[in-house]
C-alpha positions in Angstrom: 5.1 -62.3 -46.3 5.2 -65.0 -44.1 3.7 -64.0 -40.1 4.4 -66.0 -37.0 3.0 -65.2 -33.7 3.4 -62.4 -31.9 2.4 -62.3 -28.0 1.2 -59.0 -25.8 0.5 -59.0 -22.2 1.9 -62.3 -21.7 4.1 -62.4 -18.6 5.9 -65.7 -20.2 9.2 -65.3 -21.6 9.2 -68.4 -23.0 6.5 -67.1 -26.4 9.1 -65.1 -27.3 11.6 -68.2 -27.2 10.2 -70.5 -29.1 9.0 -67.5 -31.6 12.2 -66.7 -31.9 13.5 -69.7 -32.7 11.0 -70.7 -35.8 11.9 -67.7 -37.2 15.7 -68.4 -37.0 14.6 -71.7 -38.9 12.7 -70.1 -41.4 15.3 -67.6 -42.2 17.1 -70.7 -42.8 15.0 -73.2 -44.4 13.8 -70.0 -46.4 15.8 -67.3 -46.7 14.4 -65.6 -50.4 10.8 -65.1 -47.8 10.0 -62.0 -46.0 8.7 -62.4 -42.3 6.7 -60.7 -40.2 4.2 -61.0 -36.7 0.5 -61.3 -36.2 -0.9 -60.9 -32.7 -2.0 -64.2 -31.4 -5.0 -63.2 -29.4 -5.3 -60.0 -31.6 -5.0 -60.8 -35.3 -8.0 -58.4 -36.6 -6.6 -56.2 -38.8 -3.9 -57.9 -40.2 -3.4 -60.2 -43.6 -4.2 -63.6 -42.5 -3.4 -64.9 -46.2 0.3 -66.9 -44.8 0.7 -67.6 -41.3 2.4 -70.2 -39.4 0.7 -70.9 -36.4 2.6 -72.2 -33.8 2.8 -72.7 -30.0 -0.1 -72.9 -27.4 -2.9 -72.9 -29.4 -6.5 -71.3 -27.5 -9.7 -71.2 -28.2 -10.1 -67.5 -29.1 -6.8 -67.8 -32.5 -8.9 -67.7 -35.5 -7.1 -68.7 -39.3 -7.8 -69.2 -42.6 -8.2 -72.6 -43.7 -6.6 -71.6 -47.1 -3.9 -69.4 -45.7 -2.7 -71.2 -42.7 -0.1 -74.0 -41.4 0.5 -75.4 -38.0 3.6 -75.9 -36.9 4.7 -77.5 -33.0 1.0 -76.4 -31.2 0.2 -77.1 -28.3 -3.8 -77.2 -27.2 -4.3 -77.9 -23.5 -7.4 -79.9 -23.3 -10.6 -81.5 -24.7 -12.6 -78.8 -24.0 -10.5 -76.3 -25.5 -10.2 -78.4 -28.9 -14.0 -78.2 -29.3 -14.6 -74.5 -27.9 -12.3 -73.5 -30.5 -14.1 -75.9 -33.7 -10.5 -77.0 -35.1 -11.8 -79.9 -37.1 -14.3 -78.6 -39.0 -11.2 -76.0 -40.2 -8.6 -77.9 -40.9 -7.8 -79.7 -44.5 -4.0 -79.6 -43.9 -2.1 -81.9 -41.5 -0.8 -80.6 -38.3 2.4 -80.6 -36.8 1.9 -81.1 -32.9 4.4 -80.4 -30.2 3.5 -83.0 -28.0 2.5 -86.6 -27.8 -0.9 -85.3 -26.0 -1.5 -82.9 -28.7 -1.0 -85.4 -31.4 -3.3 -87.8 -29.6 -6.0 -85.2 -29.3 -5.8 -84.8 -32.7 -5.7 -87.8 -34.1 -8.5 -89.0 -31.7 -10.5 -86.6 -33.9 -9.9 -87.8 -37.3 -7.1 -84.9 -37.6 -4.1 -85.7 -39.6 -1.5 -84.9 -37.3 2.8 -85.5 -37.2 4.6 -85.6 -33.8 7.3 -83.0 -34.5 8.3 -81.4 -31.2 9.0 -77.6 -31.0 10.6 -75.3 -32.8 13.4 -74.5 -30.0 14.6 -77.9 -30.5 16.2 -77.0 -33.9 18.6 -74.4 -32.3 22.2 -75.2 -33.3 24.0 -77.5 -31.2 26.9 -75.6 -29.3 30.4 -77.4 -28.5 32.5 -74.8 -27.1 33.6 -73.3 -23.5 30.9 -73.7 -21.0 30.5 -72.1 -17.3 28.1 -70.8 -14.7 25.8 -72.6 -13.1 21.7 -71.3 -13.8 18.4 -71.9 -12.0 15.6 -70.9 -13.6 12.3 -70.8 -12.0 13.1 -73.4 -9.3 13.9 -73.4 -5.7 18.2 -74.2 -5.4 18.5 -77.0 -3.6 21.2 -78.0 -1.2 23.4 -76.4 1.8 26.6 -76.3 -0.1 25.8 -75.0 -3.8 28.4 -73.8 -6.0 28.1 -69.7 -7.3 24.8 -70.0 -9.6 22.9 -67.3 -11.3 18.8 -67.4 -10.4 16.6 -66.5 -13.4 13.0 -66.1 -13.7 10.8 -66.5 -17.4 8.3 -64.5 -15.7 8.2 -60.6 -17.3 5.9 -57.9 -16.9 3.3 -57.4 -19.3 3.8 -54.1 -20.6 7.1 -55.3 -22.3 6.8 -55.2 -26.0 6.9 -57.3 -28.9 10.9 -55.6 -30.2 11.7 -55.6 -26.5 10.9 -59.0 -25.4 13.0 -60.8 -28.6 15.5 -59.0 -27.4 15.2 -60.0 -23.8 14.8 -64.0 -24.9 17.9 -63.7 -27.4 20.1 -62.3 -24.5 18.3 -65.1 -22.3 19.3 -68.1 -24.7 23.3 -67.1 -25.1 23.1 -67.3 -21.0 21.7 -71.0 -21.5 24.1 -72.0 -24.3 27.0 -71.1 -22.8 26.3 -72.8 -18.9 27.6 -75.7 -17.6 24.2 -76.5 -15.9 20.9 -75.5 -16.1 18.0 -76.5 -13.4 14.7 -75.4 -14.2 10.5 -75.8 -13.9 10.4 -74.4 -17.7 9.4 -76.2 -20.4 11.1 -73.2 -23.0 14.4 -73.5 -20.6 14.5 -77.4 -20.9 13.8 -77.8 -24.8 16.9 -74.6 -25.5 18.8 -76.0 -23.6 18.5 -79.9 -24.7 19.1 -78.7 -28.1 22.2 -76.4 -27.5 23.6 -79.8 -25.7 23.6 -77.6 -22.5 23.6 -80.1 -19.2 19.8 -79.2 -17.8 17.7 -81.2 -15.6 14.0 -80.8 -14.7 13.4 -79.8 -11.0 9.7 -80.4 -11.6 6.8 -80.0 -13.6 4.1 -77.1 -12.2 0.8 -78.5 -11.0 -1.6 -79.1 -14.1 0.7 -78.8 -16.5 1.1 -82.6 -17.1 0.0 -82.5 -20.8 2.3 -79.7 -21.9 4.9 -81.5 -20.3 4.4 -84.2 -22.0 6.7 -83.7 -24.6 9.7 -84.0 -22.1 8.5 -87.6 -21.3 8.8 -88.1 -24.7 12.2 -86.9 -24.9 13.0 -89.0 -22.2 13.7 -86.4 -19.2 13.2 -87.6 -15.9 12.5 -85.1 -13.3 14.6 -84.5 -10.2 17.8 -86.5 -11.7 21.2 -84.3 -12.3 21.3 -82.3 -15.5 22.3 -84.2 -18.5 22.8 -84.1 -22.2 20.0 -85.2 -24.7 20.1 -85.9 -28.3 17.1 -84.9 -30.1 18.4 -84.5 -33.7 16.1 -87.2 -35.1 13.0 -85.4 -33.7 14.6 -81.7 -34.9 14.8 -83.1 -38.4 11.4 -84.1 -38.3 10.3 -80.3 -37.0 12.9 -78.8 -40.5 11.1 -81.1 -42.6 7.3 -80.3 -41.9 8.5 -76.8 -41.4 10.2 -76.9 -45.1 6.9 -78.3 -46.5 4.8 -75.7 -44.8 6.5 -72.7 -45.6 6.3 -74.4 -49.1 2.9 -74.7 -49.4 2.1 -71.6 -47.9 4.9 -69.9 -50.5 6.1 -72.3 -53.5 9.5 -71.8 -54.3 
């Protein structure tokens, strides 16, 4: 079995997202594989002998060397690159999921690919759109057309089951608007992939780095939603995901 990350007591809808969405590209890159969760910040317990790691990557997620791949992380800093002794565990490149990441890691003698994340694989969409959403952002303006305000922000006592749920229902809403304005980085990346119109409001104070990877994509905050294509940079993310899920299982 093959186990991705699982997040409790998070208050960010977004985990579930972009956990969500590797699994819907393992399924598919893999589909003879079985999957399951580990607990990010609470894997004791459970068989740490195939994991993929993926997303925001802190100090306190432990791994096996021999039984691990990493797959679009993020870490936020310096500091927490050394708190958490990454390079004396790694033999295996690593798929980052933004330039900063990639830097950090290559700065360190760390093999390292610039692969994006995992939500950008979701499958383009080309049918009806409507509604307008804002997510996490202030509307702006005196006349606005009707909109729908969302918020990634969820209580913590949500589970696991509860919260896949809640982000599956959450990403039909973004593929199927006409616009989408938002402060989250796991409502901009969905949405660029579905080919959903989105546009960046702004990006939260300190949160530069993560951000980073929208730079890369070429968003520009504060400019009317548009269309992206990111297919090159979603291949990239199938391909080391392929390989990893390979290694960890050979076909």
């Amino acid at each position: 079995m093959i186990r991705l990350h699982s997040y409790h007591g998070t208050q960010n809808l977004g985990d579930a997202i972009q956990s969500l969405a590797l699994l819907r590209l393992c399924k598919e890159l893999r589909p003879d594989l079985e999957y399951g969760w580990v607990d990010r910040d609470n894997p004791s317990g459970t068989d740490m002998s195939r994991v993929l790691v993926n997303g925001w990557l802190n100090e306190q997620w432990h791994f096996r060397r021999d039984g691990a791949a990493m797959c679009g992380v993020h870490i936020a800093d310096e500091t927490a690159f050394r708190r958490a002794n990454i390079v004396k565990m790694l033999d295996f490149p690593v798929g980052s999921r933004d330039p900063s990441t990639h830097e950090l890691f290559f700065s360190n003698g760390v093999p390292s690919e610039m692969i994006g994340c995992a939500t950008l694989t979701l499958p383009r969409y080309e049918g009806r759109r409507s509604g307008t959403i804002w997510t996490d952002s202030k509307p702006q303006g005196k006349r606005l057309p009707p909109f729908l305000k969302w918020s990634h922000k969820i209580p913590v006592e949500v589970a696991w089951e509860a919260q896949l749920a809640w982000a599956k229902d959450t990403l039909e809403m973004y593929r199927l608007a006409s616009k989408v304005f938002t402060s989250r980085l796991h409502v901009l990346l969905p949405c660029i992939a579905f080919g959903t119109p989105v546009a960046l409001t702004h990006i939260p104070p300190n949160e530069e780095r993560r951000f980073s990877l929208a730079k890369y994509l070429g968003v520009e905050v504060g400019t009317e939603p548009k269309v992206y294509d990111t297919s090159e940079l979603a291949g990239k993310f199938r391909a080391f995901t392929l390989k990893a899920l390979n290694r960890l299982s050979p076909p």
